[in-house]
C-alpha positions, 0 to 999 in steps of 0.5 A, spaced: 287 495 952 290 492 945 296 496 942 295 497 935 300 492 931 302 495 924 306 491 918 308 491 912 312 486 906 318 485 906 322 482 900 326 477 901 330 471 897 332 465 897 337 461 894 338 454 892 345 450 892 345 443 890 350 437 888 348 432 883 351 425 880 349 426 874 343 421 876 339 425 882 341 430 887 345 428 891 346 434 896 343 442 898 343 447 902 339 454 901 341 461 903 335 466 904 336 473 905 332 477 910 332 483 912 330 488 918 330 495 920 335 495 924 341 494 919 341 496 911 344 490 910 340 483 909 342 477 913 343 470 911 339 464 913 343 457 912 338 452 912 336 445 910 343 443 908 343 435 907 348 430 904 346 423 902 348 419 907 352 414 902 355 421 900 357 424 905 365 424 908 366 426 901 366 435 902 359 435 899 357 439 905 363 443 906 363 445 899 355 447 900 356 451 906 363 454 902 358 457 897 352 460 901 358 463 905 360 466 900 354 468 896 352 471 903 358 475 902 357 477 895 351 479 897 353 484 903 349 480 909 352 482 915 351 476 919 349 468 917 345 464 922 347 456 921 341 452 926 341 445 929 338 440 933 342 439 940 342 431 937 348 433 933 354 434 935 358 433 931 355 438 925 356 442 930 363 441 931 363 441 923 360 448 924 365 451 929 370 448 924 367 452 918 368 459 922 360 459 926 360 460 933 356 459 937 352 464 940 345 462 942 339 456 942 333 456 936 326 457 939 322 453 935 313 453 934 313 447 930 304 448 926 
């Protein structure tokens, strides 16, 4: 016998923090905000965080991450989730640098 499975929206929100040179954008990071029944607060997803290659080493990234850090702060997340691909150590190195931890793996199902 199939369980009946419910549902209902929840709002979420996104935010994008950029860099720009004065010509192109150089440099992103999103923060999205979620929600779920088990805390009041919402919770902060990191995501999409990139920095041209000719622009990097330059605390671009650090400064991004510094600012959704914050903002996920100001919003009153209880947690912020950071993902990456197991091909790169040394984000996570940079990670661990900026205060994440590293709690877990990411399943993925790529449609």
């Amino acid at each position: 016998m199939k369980s009946k499975i419910f549902r209902k929206k929840i709002k979420t929100e996104g935010i994008k923090f950029w860099v720009n040179n004065g010509k192109e954008e150089v440099g992103r990071a999103f923060l999205f905000l979620l929600k779920n029944d088990l805390h009041a607060e919402p919770f902060g997803l990191l995501e999409d965080v990139f920095v041209k290659e000719e622009e990097q080493k330059k605390g671009i990234g650090t400064q991004l991450v510094e600012a959704v850090i914050k903002e996920a702060r100001k919003r009153k997340c209880y947690k912020l989730i950071a993902t990456s691909r197991y091909s790169r150590p040394k984000v996570h190195r940079w990670y661990k640098k900026l205060g994440f931890k590293d709690r877990g793996i990411e399943f993925r199902k790529d449609f």
